[in-house]
PAKOLVO-336268 format. One record per residue (C-alpha): residue number from 1; residue in three letters; x, y, z. Coordinates in pm, 1 decimal, m for minus. Example, Ala and Ser with C-alpha at 12.3 -4.5 7.8 and 13.67 -1.06 7.14 Angstrom:
ATOM  num  residuo      east     north        up
ATOM    1      ALA    1230.0    m450.0     780.0
ATOM    2      SER    1367.0    m106.0     714.0
***
This chain:
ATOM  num  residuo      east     north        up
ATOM    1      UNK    9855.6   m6949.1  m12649.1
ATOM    2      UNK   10116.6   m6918.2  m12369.5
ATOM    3      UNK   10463.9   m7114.4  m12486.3
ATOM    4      UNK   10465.0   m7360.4  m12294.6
ATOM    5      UNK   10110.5   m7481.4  m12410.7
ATOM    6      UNK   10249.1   m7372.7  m12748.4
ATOM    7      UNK   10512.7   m7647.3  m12711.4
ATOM    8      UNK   10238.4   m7926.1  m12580.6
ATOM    9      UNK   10045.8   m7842.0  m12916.1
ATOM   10      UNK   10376.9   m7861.5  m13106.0
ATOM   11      UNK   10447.4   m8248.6  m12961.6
ATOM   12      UNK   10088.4   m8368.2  m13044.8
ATOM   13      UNK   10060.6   m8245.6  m13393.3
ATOM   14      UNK   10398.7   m8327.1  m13469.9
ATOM   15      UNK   10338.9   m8697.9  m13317.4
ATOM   16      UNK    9991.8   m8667.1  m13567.6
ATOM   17      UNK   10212.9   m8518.8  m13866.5
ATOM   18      UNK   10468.4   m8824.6  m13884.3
ATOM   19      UNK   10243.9   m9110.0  m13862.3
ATOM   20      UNK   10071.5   m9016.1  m14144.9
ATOM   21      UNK   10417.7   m9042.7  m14323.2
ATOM   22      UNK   10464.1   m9402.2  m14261.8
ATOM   23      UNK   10342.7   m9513.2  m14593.8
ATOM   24      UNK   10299.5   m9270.5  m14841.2
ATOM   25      UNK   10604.2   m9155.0  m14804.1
ATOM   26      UNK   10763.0   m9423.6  m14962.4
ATOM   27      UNK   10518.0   m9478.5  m15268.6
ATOM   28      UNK   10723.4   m9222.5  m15482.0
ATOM   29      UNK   11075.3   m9452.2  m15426.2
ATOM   30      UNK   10877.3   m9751.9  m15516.1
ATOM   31      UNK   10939.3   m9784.2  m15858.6
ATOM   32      UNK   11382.7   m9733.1  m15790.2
ATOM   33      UNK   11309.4   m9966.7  m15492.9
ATOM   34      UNK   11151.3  m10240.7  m15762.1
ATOM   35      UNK   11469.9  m10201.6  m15955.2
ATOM   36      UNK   11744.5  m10172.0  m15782.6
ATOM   37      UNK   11632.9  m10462.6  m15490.1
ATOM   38      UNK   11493.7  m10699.5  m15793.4
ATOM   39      UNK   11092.8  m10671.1  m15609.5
ATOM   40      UNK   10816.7  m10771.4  m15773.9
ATOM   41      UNK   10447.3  m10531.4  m15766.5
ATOM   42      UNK   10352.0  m10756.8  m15473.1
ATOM   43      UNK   10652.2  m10730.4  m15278.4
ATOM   44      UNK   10601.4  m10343.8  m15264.1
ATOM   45      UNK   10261.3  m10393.0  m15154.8
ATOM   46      UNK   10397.9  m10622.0  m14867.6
ATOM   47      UNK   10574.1  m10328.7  m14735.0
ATOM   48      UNK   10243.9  m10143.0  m14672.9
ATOM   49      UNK   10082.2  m10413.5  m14541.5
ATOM   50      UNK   10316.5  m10483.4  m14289.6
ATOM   51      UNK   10281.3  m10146.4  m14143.9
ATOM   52      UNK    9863.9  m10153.1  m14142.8
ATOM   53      UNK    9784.7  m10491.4  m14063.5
ATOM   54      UNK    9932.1  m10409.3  m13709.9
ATOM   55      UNK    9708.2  m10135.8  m13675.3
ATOM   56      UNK    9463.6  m10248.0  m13741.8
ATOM   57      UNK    9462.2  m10553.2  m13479.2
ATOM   58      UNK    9594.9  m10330.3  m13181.3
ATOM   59      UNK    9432.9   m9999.0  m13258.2
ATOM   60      UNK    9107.2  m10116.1  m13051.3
ATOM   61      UNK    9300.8  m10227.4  m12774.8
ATOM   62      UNK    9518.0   m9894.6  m12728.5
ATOM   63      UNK    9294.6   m9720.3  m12585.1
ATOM   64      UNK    9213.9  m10010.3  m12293.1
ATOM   65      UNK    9623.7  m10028.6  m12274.0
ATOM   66      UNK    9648.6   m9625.9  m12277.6
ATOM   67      UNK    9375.9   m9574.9  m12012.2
ATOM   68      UNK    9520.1   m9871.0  m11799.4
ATOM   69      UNK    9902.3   m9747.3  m11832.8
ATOM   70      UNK    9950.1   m9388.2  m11966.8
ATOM   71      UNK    9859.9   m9224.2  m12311.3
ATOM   72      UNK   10198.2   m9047.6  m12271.2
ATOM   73      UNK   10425.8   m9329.9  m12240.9
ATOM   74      UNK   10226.7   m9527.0  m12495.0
ATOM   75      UNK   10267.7   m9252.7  m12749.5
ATOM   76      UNK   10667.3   m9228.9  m12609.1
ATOM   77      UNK   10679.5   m9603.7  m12670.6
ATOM   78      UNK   10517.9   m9622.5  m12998.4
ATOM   79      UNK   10755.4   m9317.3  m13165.8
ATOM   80      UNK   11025.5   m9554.5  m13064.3
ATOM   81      UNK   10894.8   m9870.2  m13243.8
ATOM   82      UNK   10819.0   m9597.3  m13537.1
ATOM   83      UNK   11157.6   m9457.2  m13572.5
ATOM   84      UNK   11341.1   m9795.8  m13461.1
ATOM   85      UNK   11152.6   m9952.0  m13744.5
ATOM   86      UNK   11213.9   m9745.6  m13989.0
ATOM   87      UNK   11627.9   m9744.9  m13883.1
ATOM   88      UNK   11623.9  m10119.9  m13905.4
ATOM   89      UNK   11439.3  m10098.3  m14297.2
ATOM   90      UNK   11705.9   m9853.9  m14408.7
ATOM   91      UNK   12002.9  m10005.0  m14249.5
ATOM   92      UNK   11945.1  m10364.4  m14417.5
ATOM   93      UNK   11911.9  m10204.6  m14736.8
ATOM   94      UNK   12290.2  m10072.9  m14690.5
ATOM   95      UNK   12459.2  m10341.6  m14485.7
ATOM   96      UNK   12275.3  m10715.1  m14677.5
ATOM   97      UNK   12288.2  m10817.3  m15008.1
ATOM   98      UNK   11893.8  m10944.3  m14971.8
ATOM   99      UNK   11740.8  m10666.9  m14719.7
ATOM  100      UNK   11362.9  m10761.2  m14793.0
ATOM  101      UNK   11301.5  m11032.4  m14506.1
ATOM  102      UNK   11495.9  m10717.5  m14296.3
ATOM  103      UNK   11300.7  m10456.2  m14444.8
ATOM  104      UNK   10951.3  m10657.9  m14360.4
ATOM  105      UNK   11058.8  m10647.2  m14028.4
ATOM  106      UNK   11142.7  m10320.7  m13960.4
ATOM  107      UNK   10819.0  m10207.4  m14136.4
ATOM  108      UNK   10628.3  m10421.9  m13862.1
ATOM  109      UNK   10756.6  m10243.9  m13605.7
ATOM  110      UNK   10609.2   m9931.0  m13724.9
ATOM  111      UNK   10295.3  m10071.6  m13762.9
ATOM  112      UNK   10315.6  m10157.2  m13451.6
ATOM  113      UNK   10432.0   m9818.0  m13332.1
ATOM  114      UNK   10186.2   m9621.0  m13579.2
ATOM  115      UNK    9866.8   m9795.0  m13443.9
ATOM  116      UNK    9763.3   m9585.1  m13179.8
ATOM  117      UNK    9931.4   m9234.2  m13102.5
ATOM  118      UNK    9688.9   m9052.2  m13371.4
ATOM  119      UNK    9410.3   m9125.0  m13161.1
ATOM  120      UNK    9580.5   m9074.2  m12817.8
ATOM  121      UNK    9666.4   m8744.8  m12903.1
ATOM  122      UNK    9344.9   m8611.4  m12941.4
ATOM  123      UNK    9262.3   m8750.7  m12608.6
ATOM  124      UNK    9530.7   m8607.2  m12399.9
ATOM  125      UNK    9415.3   m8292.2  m12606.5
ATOM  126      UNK    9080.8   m8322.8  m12423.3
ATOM  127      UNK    9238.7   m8382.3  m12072.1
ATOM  128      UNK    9532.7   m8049.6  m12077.4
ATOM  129      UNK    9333.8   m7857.5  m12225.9
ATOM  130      UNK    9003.2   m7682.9  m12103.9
ATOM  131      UNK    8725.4   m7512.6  m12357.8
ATOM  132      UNK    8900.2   m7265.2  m12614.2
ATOM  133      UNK    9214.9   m7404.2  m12583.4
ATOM  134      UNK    9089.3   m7777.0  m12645.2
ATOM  135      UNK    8901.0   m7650.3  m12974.9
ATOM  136      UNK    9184.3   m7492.5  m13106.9
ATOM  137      UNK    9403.3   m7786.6  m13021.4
ATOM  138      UNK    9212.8   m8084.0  m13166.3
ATOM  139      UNK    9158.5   m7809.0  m13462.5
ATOM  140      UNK    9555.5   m7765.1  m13516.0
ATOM  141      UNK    9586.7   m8180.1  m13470.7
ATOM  142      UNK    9331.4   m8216.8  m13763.1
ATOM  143      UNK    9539.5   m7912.6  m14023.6
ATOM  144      UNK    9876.6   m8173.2  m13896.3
ATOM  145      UNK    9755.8   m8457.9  m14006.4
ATOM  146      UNK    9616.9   m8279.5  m14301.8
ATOM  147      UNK    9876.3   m8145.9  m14388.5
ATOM  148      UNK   10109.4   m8506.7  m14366.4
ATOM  149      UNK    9877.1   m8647.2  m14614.5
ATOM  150      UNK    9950.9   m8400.4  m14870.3
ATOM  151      UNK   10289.9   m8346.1  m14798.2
ATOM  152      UNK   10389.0   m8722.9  m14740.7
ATOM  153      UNK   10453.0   m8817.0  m15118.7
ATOM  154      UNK   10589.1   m8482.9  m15181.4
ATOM  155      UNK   10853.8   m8478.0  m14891.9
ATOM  156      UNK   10970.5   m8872.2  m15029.7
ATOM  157      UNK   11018.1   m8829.2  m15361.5
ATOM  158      UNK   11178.5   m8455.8  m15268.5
ATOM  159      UNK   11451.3   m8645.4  m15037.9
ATOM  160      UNK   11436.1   m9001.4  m15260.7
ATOM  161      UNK   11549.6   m8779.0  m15531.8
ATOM  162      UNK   11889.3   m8787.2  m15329.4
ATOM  163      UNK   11901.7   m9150.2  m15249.3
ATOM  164      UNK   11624.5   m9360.2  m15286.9
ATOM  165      UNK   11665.9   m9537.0  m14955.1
ATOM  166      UNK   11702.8   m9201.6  m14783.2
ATOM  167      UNK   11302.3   m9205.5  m14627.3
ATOM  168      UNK   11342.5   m9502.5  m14441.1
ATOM  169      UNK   11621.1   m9274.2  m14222.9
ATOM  170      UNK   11366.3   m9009.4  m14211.2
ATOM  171      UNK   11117.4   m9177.5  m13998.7
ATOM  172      UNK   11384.3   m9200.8  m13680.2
ATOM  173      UNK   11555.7   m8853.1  m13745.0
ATOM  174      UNK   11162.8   m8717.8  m13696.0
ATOM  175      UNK   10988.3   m8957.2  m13417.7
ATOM  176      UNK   11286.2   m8991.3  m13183.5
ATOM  177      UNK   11310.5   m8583.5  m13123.0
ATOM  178      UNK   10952.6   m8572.1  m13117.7
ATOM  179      UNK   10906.6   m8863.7  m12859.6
ATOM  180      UNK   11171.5   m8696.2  m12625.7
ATOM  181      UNK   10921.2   m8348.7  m12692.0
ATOM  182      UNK   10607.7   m8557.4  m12585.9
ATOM  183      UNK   10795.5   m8703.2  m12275.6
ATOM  184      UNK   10956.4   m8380.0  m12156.4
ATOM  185      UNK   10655.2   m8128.1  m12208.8
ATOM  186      UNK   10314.8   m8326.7  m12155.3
ATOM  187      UNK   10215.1   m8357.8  m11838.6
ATOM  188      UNK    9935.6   m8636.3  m11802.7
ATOM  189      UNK    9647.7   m8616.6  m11588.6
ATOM  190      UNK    9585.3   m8919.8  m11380.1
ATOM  191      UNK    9238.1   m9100.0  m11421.9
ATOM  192      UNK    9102.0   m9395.5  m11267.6
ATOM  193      UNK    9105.4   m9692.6  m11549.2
ATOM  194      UNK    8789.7   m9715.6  m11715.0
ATOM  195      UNK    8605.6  m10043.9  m11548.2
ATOM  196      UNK    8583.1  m10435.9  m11782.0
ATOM  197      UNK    8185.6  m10404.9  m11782.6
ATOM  198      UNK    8238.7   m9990.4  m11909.7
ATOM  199      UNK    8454.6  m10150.0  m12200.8
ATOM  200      UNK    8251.5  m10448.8  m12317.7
ATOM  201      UNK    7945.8  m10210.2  m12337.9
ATOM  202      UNK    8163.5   m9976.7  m12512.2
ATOM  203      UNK    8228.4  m10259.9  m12772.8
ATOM  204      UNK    7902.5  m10364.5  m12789.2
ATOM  205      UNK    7823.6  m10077.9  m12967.9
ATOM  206      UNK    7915.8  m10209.7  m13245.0
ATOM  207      UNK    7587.3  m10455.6  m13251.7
ATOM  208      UNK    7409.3  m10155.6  m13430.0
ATOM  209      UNK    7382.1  m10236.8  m13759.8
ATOM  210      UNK    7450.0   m9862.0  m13889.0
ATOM  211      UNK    7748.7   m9867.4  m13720.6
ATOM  212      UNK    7877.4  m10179.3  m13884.9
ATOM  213      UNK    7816.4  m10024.4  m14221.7
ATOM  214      UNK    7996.8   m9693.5  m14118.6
ATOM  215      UNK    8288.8   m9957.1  m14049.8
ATOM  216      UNK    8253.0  m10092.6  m14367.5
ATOM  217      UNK    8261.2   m9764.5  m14566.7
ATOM  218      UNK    8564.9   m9706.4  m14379.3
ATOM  219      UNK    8740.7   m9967.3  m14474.5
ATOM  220      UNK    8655.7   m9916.3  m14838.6
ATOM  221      UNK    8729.4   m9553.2  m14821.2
ATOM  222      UNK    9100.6   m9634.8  m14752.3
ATOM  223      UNK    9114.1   m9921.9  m14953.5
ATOM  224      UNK    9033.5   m9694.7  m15266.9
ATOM  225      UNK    9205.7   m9396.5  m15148.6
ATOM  226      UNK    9582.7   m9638.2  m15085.5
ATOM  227      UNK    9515.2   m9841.4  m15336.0
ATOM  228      UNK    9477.7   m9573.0  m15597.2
ATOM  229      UNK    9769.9   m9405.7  m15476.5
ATOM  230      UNK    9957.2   m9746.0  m15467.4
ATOM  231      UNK    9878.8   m9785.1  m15871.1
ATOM  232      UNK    9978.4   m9466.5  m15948.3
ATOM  233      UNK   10355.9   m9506.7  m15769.5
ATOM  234      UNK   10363.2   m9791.4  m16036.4
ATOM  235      UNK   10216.1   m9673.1  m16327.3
ATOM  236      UNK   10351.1   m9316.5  m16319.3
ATOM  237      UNK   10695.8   m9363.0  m16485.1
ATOM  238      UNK   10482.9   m9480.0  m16804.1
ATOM  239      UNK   10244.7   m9223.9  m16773.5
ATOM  240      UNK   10406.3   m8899.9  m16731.9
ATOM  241      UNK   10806.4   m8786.6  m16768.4
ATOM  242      UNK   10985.5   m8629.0  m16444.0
ATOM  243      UNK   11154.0   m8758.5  m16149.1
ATOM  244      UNK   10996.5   m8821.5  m15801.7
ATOM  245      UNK   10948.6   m8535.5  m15680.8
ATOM  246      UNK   10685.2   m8437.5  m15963.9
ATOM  247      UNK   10564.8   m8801.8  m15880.4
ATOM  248      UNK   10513.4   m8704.3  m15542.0
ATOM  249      UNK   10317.5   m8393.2  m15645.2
ATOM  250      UNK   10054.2   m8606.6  m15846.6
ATOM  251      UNK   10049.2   m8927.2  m15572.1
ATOM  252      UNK    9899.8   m8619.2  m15359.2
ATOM  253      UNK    9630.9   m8496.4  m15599.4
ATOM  254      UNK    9360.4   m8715.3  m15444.2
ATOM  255      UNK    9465.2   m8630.3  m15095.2
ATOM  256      UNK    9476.5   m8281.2  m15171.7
ATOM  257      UNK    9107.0   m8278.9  m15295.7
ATOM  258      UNK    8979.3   m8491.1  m15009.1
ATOM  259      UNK    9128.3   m8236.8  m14749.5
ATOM  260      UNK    8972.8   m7927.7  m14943.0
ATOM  261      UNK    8617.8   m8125.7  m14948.7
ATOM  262      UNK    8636.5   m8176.9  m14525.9
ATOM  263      UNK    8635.9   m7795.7  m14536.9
ATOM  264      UNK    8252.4   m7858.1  m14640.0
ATOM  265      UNK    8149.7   m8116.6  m14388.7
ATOM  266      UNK    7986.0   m7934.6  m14148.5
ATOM  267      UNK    7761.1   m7791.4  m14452.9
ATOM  268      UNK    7660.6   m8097.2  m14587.0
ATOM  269      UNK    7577.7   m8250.6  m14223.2
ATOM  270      UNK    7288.5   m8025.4  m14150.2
ATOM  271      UNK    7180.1   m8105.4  m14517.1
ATOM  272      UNK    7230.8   m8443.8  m14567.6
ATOM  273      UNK    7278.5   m8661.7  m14296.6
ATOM  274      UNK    7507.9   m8949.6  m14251.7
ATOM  275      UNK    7331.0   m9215.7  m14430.7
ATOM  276      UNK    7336.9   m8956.2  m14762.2
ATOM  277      UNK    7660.3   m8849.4  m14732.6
ATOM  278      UNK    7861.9   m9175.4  m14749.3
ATOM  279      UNK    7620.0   m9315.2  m15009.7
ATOM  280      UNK    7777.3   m9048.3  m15225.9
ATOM  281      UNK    8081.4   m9051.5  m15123.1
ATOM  282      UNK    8069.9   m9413.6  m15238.9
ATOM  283      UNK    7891.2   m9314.2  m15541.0
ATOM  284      UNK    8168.6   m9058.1  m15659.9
ATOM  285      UNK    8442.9   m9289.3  m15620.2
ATOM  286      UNK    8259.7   m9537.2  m15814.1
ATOM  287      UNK    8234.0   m9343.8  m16085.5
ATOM  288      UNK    8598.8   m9210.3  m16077.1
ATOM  289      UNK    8745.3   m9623.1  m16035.3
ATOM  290      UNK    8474.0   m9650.7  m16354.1
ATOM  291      UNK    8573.8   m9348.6  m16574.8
ATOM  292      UNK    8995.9   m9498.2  m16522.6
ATOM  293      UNK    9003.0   m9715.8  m16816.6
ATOM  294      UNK    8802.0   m9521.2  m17082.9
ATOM  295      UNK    9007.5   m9172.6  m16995.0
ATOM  296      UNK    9355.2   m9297.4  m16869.0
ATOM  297      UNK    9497.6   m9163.0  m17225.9
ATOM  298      UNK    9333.4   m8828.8  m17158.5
ATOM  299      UNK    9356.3   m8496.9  m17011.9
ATOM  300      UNK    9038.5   m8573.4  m16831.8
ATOM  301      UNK    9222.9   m8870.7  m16625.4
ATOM  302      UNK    9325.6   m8597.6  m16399.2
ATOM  303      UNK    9012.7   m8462.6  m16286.2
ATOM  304      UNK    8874.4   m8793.3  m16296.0
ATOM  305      UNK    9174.3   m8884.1  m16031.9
ATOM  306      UNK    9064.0   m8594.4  m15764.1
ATOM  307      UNK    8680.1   m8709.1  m15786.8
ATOM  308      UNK    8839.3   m9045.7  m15632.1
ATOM  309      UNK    8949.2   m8739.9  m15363.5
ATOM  310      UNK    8633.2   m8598.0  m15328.6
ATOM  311      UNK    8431.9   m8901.4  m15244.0
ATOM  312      UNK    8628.4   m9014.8  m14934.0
ATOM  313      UNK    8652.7   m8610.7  m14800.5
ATOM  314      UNK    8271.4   m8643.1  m14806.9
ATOM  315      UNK    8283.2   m8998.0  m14597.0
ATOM  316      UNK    8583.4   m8978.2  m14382.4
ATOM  317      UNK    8414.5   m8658.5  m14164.1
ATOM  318      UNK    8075.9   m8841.0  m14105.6
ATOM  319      UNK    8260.6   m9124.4  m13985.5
ATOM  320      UNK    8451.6   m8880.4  m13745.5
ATOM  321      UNK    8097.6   m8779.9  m13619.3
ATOM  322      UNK    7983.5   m9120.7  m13600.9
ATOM  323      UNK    8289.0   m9243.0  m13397.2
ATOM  324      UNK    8275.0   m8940.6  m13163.3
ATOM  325      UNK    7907.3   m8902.1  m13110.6
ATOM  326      UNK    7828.4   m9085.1  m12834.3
ATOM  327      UNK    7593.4   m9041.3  m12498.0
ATOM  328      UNK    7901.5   m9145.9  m12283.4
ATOM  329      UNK    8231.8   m8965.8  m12314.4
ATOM  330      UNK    8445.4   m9223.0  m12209.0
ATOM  331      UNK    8343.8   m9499.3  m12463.0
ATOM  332      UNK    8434.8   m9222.6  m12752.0
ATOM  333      UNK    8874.2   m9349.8  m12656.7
ATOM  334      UNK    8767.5   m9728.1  m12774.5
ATOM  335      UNK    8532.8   m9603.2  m13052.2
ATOM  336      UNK    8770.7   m9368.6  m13197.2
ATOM  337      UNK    9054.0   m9697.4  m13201.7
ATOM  338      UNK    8765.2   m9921.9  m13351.4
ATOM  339      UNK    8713.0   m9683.5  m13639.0
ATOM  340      UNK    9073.4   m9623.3  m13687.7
ATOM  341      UNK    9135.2  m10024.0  m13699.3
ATOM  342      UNK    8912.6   m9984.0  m14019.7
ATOM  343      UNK    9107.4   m9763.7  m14195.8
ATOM  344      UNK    9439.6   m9959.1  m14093.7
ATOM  345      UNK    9252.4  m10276.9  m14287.7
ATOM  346      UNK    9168.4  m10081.1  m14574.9
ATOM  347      UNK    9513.1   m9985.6  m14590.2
ATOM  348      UNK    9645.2  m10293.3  m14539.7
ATOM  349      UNK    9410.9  m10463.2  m14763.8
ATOM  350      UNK    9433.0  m10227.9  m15096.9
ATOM  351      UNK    9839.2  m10238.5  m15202.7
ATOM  352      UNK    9819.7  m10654.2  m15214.9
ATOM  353      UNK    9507.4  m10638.5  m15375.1
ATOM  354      UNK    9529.5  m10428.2  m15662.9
ATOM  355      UNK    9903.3  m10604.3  m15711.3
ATOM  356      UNK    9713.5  m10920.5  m15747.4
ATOM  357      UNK    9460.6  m10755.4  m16042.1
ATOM  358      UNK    9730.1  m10544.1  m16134.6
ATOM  359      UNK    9912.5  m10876.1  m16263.6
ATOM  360      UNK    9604.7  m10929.1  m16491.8
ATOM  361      UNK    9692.1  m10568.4  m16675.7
ATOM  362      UNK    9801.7  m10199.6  m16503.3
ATOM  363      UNK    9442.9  m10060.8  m16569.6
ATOM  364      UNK    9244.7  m10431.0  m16424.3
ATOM  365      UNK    9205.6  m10330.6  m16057.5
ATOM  366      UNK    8929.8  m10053.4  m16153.6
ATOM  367      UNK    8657.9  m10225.1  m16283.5
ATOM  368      UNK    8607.9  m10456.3  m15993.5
ATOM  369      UNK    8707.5  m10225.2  m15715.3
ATOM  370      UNK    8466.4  m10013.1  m15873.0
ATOM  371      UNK    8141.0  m10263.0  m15863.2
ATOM  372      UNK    8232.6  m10311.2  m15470.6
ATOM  373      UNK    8226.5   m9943.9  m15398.5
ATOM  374      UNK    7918.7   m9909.3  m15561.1
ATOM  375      UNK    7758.6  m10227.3  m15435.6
ATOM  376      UNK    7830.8  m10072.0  m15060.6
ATOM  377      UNK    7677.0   m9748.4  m15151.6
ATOM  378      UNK    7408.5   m9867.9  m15252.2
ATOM  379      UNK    7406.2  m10071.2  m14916.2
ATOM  380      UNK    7414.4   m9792.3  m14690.9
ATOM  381      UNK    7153.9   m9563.4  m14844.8
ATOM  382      UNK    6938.9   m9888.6  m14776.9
ATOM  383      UNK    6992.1   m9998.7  m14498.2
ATOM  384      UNK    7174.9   m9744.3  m14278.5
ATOM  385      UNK    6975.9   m9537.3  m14034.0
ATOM  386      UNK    7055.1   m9181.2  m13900.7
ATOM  387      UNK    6911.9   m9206.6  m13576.2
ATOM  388      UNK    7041.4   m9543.4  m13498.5
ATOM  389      UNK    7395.2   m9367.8  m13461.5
ATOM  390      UNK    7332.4   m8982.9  m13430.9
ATOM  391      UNK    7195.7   m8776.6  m13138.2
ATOM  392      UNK    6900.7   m8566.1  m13202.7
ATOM  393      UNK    7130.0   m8236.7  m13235.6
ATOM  394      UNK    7319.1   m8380.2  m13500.9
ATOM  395      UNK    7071.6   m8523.6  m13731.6
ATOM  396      UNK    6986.7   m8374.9  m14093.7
ATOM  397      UNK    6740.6   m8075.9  m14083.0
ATOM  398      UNK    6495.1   m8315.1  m14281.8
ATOM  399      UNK    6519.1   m8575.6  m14040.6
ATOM  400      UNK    6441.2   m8364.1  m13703.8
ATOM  401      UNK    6101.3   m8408.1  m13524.9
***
């Protein structure tokens, strides 16, 4: 790659690397955060939901405001709100004696400013750049936002070791430089605005009952895969001795196991299909939310943690086809938003939620969270259908004419 495209490539996966921060990276300070600010489970779980609920509401729409405006200046815009947001959290905590209401709304803006960029920056990857290049781009987007998931927990408890405040002031020291790199290197490619009647039929989409359901096991996907790491940022200081940055290293073993099973997506594709893929997906973390309880005093609670990983790398990918495969490239900007919406309500959803059962005992969330994961597994290997929501090219060997 030639240095200046070098430095594009640089903007958009560092733009994809911090928004993956904006709420794991707080889950290992949780626990000093509870104490020293006098917050109860659910208040914690406010602070996440804060961030996703936003995203999940204006994630559909940013690709209609994108390709009406500019995907640049949105993503400028939004690294503002992101690092603003995150300035406004950390300053309360040091300037009022009661920061929370302050801290709420500074983690509202960046939901607001984390809904869309993620997705925008795979699409301006597809306008620079032209055949080899764009590959290797959207590839290197993918390993950055990889590689945020699994560092996210580690990099907070590494600098909340310091001060336990001290991530909130990461967020603007990161996404203001990086918003002045996307405005000063990307140059945008002008399109004419995709038409009302090309968006509606976009949406519409969405009628297709398979397509619902891949919604659906994105949302639960998230919700399992936040949630669990939600209950683990409480339950850790009980469970195991060290400080946060060891708490950091275990809040990423399920991430960590989910990025190594992508690896295998394209295998199990051509073998499975869609339809069997998130069924067991849904299956395994089932049976890991089951196998909690019983093995939570046991060596095997560990393994039993990364299967939780392991299901939603097997679902997460077959979404990404789903969301990406369709006959018209220019609906894939407002599917790609519509799928990511799910994932913001899974993540919005899962911290309250297991506070709530959490209140009823630390180990109460699994057993129910459980029967719904397996109750929409079971759903989609019965009612979701390949073809409804694949190509020809990209349907299971078995399933080919």
């Amino acid at each position: 790659m030639q240095t200046a495209t070098r430095a594009k490539v640089a903007a958009l996966g560092s733009t994809n690397f911090i928004m993956v921060l904006v709420s794991t990276l707080l889950f290992p300070v949780f626990p000093a955060m509870e104490r020293f600010l006098d917050l109860s489970v659910k208040d914690l779980s406010l602070l996440v939901a804060l961030t996703s609920f936003p995203a999940a509401i204006i994630s559909p729409l940013g690709g209609i405001i994108a390709d009406r405006w500019s995907r640049k200046h949105v993503i400028t815009v939004s690294l503002a709100l992101y690092g603003a947001g995150g300035l406004l959290a950390g300053l309360s905590i040091l300037f009022f004696p009661r920061p929370f209401v302050f801290m709420l709304a500074g983690r509202f803006l960046q939901g607001l400013g984390s809904a869309t960029p993620m997705f925008l920056t795979t699409a301006l990857a597809g306008d620079i750049f032209q055949s080899e290049e764009r590959h290797k781009t959207v590839g290197l987007l993918e390993a950055a936002n990889g590689s945020g998931k699994i560092l996210s927990p580690i990099i907070g408890g590494a600098i909340g070791a310091v001060l336990w405040y001290s991530p909130f002031f990461l967020y603007p020291l990161m996404a203001l430089p990086v918003a002045l790199a996307v405005w000063i290197t990307i140059q945008e490619p002008r399109h004419p605005p995709m038409g009302w009647q090309d968006q509606k039929e976009a949406f519409s989409l969405f009628r297709n009952r398979s397509r619902i359901l891949t919604l659906l096991a994105g949302i639960v996907t998230i919700f399992v895969l936040i949630g669990t790491q939600f209950w683990l940022s409480n339950v850790l200081e009980t469970k195991l001795d060290g400080g946060k940055l060891i708490r950091g290293f275990i809040l990423s073993v399920p991430v960590i196991f989910m990025m190594l099973t992508t690896f295998l997506s394209g295998f199990l594709g051509k073998k499975m299909g869609t339809r069997l893929i998130i069924g067991t997906g849904m299956f395994l973390m089932a049976a890991s939310l089951f196998s909690v309880p019983a093995l939570f005093d046991t060596w095997l609670f560990w393994p039993v943690l990364a299967l939780t990983g392991v299901g939603a790398g097997m679902i997460l990918p077959a979404m990404d086809t789903v969301s990406t495969s369709v006959a018209r490239s220019e609906y894939r900007g407002i599917l790609t938003t519509t799928y990511g919406a799910s994932r913001s309500l899974g993540s919005a959803l899962a911290p309250y939620t297991f506070a709530v059962l959490m209140g009823a005992g630390d180990l109460a969330p699994f057993i129910p969270v459980a029967a719904g994961t397996a109750l929409v597994g079971i759903t989609v290997l019965l009612f979701l259908n390949n073809e409804e929501i694949l190509p020809e090219e990209l349907l299971p060997e078995s399933e080919k004419p």
